[in-house]
N, C-alpha and C positions, 0 to 999 in steps of 0.2 A: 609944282607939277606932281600929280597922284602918281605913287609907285605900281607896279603888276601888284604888291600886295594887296594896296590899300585897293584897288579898284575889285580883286576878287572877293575880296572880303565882304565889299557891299553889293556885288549882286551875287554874291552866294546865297544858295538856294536849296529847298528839299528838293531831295531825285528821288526817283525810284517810281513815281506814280502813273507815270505816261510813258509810253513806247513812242519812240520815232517808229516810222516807215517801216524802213527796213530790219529792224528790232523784231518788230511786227509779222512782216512777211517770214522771218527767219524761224521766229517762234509756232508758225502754223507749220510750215515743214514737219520741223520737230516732233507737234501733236501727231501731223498725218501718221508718223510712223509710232508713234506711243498707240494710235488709237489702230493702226492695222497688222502691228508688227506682233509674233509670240512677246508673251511678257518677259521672257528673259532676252529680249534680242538686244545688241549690245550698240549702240550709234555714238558716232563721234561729231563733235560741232566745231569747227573754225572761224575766228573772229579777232581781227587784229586788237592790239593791244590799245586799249582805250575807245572802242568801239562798243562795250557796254556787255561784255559776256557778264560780269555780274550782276546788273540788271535786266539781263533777260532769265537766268535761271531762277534768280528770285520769281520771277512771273511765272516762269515754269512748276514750279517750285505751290505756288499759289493756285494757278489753275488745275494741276493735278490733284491736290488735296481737295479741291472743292468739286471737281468733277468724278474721280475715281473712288473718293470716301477712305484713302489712305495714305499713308504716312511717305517722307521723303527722309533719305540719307543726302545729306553733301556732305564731301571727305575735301580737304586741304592738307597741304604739306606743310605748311608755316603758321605760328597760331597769329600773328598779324593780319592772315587772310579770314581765318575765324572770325576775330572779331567784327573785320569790315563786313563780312558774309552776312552776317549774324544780326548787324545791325540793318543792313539791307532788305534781308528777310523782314525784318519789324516794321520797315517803312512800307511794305506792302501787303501790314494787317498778319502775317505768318508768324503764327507763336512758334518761338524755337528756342530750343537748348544746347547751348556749347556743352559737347563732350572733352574735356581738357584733364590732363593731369592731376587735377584736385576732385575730380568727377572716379569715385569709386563702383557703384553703382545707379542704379537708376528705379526709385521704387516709386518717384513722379513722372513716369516716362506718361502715363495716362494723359496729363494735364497738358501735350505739348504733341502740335502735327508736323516737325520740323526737328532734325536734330543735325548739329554740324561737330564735325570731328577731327583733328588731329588723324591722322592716318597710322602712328604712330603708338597713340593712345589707345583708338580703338581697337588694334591689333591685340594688344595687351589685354584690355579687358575682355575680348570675343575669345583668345585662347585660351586667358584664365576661367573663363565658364564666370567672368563678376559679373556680368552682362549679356542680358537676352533681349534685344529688342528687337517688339512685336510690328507684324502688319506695317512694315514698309515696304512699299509698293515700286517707289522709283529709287535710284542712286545716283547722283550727281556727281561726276568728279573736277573740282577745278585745278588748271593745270596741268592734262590728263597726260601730259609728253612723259611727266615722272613714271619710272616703273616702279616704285614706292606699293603704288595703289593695287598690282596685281596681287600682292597676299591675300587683300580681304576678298578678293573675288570668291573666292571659294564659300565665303558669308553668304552673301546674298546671289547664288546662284539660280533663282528663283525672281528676279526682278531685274526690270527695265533697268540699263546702266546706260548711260549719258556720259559722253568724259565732253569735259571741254578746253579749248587751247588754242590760241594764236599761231600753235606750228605743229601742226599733227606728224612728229620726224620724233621715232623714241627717242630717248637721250640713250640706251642701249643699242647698237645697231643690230645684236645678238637676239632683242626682243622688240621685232617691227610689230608698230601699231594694227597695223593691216591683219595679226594675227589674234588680235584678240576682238577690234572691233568690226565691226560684218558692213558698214558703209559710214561714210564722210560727208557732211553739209559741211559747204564752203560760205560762208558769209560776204559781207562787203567788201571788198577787197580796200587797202590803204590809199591807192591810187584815188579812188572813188568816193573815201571819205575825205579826204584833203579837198576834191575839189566839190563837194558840199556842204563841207565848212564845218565837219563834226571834229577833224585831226588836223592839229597845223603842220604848215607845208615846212620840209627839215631841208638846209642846204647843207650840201657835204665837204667837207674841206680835207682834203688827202694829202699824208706827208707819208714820202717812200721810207718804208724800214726793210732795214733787210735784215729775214729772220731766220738765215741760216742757222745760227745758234741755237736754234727753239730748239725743241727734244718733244716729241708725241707721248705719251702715256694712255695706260690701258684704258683710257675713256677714252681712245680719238681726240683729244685736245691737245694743246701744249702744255706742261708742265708748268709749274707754279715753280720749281726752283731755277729753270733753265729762263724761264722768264723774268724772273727777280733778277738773275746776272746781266739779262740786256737792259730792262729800262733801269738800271739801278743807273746805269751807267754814266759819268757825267756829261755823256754827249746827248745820251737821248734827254735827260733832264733838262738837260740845255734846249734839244729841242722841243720839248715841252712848255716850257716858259716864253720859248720864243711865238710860239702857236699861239698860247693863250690871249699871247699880248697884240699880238698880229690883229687877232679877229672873234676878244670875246675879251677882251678888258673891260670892266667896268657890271659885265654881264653876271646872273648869277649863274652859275657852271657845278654840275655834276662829272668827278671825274672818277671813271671805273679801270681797276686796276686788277691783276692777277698775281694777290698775293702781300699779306700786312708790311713787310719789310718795302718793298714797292712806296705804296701808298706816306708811309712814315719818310720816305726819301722825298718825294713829292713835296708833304707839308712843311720841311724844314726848306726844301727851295724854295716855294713861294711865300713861305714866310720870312725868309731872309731876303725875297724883296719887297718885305712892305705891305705885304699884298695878306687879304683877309679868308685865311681860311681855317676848316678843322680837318683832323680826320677820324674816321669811323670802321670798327672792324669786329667780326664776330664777339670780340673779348672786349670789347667795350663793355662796361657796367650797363645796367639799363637805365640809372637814375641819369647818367651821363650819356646816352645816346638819348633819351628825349629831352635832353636839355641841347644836345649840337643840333636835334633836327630842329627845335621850336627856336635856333639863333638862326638857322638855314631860312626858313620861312619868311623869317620877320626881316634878314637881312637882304638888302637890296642887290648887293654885287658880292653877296656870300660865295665863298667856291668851297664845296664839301668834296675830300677826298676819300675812297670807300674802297673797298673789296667787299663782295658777295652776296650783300645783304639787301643792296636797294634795286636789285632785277625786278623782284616780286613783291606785291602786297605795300609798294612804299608808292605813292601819290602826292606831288609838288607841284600844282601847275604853273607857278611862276618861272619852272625853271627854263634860260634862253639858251646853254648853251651844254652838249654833252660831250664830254671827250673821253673817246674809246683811246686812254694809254695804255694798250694789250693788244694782243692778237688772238683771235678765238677762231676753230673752225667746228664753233656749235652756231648753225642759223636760229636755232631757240635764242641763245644766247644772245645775240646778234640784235635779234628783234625785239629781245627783253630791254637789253639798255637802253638802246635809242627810241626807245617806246615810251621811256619816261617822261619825254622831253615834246610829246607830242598832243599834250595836253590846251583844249584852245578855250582862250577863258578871252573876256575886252580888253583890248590894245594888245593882243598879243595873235598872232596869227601863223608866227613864221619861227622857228627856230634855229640854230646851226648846231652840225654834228662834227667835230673836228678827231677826223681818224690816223693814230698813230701805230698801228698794225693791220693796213695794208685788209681790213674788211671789208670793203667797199670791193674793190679790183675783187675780193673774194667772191663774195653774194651777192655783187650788185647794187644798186642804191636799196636804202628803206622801201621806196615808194613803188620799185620796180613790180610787174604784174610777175605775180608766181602762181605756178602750175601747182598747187594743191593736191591734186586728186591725184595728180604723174608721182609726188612725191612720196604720197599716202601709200600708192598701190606697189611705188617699185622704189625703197628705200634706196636698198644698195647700191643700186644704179645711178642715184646721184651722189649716194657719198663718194664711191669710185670713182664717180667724174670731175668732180670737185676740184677746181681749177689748183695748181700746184702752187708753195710758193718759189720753187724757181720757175714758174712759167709770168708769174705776175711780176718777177725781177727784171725778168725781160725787157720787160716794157718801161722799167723806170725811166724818167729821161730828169736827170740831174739838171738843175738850177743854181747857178752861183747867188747867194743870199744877197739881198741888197746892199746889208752892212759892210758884205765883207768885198762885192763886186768896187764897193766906193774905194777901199784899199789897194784897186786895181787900176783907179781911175785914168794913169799913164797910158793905158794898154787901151787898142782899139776894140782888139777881141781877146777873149780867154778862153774860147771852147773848144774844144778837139774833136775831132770823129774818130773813131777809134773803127766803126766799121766802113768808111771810106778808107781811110789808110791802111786799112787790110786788105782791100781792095788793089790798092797803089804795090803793096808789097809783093802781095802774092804776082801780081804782073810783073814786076822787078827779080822775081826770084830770089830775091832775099830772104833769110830765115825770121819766122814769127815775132823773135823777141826784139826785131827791129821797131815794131809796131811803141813796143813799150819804149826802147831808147828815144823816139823821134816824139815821143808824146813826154818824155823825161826834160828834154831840146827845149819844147814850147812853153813847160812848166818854167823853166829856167829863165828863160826869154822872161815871160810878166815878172816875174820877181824881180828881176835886175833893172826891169825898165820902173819898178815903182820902189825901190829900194836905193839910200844914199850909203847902208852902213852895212857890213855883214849882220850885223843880232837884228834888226831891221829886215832881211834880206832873210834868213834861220828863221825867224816867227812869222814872217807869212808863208814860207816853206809849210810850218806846223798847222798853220791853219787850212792847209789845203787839203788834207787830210779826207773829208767827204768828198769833192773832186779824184782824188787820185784810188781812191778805195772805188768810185763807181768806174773809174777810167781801168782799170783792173778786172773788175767783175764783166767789164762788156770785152774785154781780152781773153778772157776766160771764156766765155762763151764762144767767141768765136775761134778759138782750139780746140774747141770741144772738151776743155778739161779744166773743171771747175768747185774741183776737190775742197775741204775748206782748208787743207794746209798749206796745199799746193799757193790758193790764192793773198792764203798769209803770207807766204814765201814771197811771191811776186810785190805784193805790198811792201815789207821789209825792202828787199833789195832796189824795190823802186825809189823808196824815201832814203836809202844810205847814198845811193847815185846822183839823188838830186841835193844831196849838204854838198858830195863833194864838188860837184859843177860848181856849185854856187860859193865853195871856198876857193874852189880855183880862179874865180873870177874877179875874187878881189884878193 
């Protein structure tokens, strides 16, 4: 039986030469405003990830030079995007030259209608006065969400600027897009490419974390160290392994992480089960990150462990399964990763995204229709609204695992309501922390009815651990007080009450 490798391999094909449809229709938009808009008017393009933004700017890219008789900038943030850029451009006839780091000046700028750039570099060379280049007419930015690219603006303030992007939401919420660019083309939506077979269809698989512990930092995100101390953790790794194994064993799997220490915890679990993986992270050598990606490719049920590097500019389509182990409240971000995995090549149609920070309950599914234009024009207003994570804690509703429910198998039921019996309480006139003793009661009860021995009886106490931390947190809620010491508190004194029952009993 042909692997996803083996079969993309043989009908891989040159791109770049044809437009689909909507490629098509998207790109005459575009023109109408290049051809009626002032030349410095600034427009933004939207197009989800792997719907083809860089083979329509190459087209853009093509028909400007040959209809306006002038030159093109595209600017990148990464030089991996260069080079794909770059070579893009060639398949559509466009002579171009990478502006990169070894690029000092340009005394062949003549010979070439196309120039592509590090953002980075070119800033260097335009302020050092090493570089003057003539008679560009358009500016392409890919990526455009980065605020990288507003330095050069002040270059070419004199020329049509194009930013293009999957999520027109700056990564600054300090510098909305809506301020620099004058209107938004919204492209195909995701929805709409799954169901005509350009994006495979992603199923989502969601395990509750609760990320009280995160810490925000001055980007609006979570911290890289406060999130190293959760998923470091042996329980999440544990849940991790258990996930993979559930419902992508066997599969080849991209797993994104926040944060190198993270991902190194990662590859030493599943490598102590047996299991085939690398990991990859900015300090990777380079002769050693294209030797783990060219073993990724080739390997069938490869699982590559990563931080930061494979959002953008990295293209795998074999891969079947992505696992968000982090929590992010960047929808860019969101839509970069699972956007890897959305790649539709023969025998491959369908992918799984298995989310271990609570993204999903965040943003929604992948595929959900988003309001674009609402987003573009009134930033703030969704990041302010941006569902909380104690509001999505809410709603967790805890599962005893199968493994560990078969340890119970004595027991008819295990499950407690915690907001029924508050209900019970409060009508009784009892005081709150009965809630907790009467659910300490029940705890006790399954253990004794499936237990012959105290240590028997003490480790499956130990293992109840995710039960009785959710059985807590829905206590907490409904007293309205759900501090995190507080709940550690209630936790502690819960797990010292339930040794002692359970030493009292035998």
């Amino acid at each position: 039986m042909q692997t996803l490798n083996q079969i993309y391999l043989m009908v891989k094909k040159e791109v770049g030469k044809e437009l689909y449809d909507y490629q098509q229709e998207d790109l005459d938009k575009i023109f109408d405003k290049i051809d009626n808009c002032p030349q410095n008017y600034n427009l933004l393009y939207q197009l989800p990830t792997g719907g083809g933004k860089t083979v329509i700017f190459s087209e853009i890219a093509r028909r400007y030079i040959e209809t306006k008789k002038k030159k093109v900038m595209i600017l990148t943030h990464r030089i991996e995007l260069c080079n794909q850029t770059s070579k893009m451009l060639a398949e559509f006839g466009v002579k171009n030259k990478i502006i990169n780091s070894k690029v000092k000046d340009l005394p062949d700028q003549g010979e070439y209608e196309c120039f592509v750039a590090m953002v980075e570099t070119l800033n260097n060379r335009l302020n050092d006065d090493k570089i003057v280049i003539e008679d560009i007419g358009l500016v392409i930015i890919d990526e455009a969400h980065y605020n990288s690219f507003r330095k050069l603006f002040k270059f070419f303030d004199e020329c049509f600027i194009l930013g293009v992007t999957a999520t027109p939401l700056s990564s600054n919420i300090k510098l909305p897009m809506k301020d620099i660019y004058k209107e938004l083309i919204v492209g195909k939506a995701i929805g709409s490419l799954i169901e005509d077979g350009f994006l495979a269809k992603a199923t989502t698989i969601s395990y509750d974390v609760s990320l009280s512990s995160l810490k925000i930092g001055i980007n609006g995100d979570y911290t890289v160290k406060s999130s190293e101390v959760l998923y470091t953790d042996s329980s999440m790794q544990g849940k991790l392994l258990y996930a993979y194994k559930q419902n992508a064993l066997g599969k080849k799997t991209l797993i994104f992480n926040n944060g190198i220490v993270t991902s190194q915890y990662v590859y030493h679990t599943f490598a102590s089960a047996g299991l085939k993986i690398k990991h990859l992270d900015n300090t990777t050598p380079k002769k050693e990150r294209v030797n783990i990606l060219k073993w990724f490719k080739e390997t069938p049920d490869a699982i590559l462990t990563s931080v930061g590097l494979l959002t953008t500019g990295f293209d795998e389509p074999t891969i079947q399964t992505i696992i968000l182990n982090r929590a992010t409240r960047s929808l860019t971000l969101y839509f970069q990763m699972i956007g890897r995995g959305s790649r539709v090549i023969p025998g491959k149609k369908t992918f799984d995204v298995i989310d271990l920070g609570n993204n999903a309950a965040r943003f929604g599914l992948w595929s959900a229709e988003v309001d674009w234009q609402k987003i573009f024009r009134y930033p703030s207003y969704y990041l302010e609204n941006m569902i909380s994570d104690e509001e999505i804690e809410r709603k967790f509703t805890y599962k005893m695992p199968e493994e560990l429910r078969e340890k119970f198998a004595k027991s008819e039921h295990v499950d407690f309501d915690i907001d029924e019996e508050s209900d019970r309480v409060k009508n009784s006139g009892k005081r709150s922390f009965t809630i907790i003793e009467r659910s300490i009661d029940q705890h006790a009860e399954i253990i004794m009815e499936n237990s012959d021995d105290l240590m028997t009886a003490l480790t499956l106490a130990r293992e109840l651990e995710e039960d009785i931390a959710d059985r807590v947190r829905r206590y907490c809620y409904v007293i309205c007080k759900s501090t995190k010491n507080y709940r550690s508190w209630v936790e502690d004194e819960y797990m010292k009450k339930l040794r002692q029952k359970i030493m009292a009993s035998f």
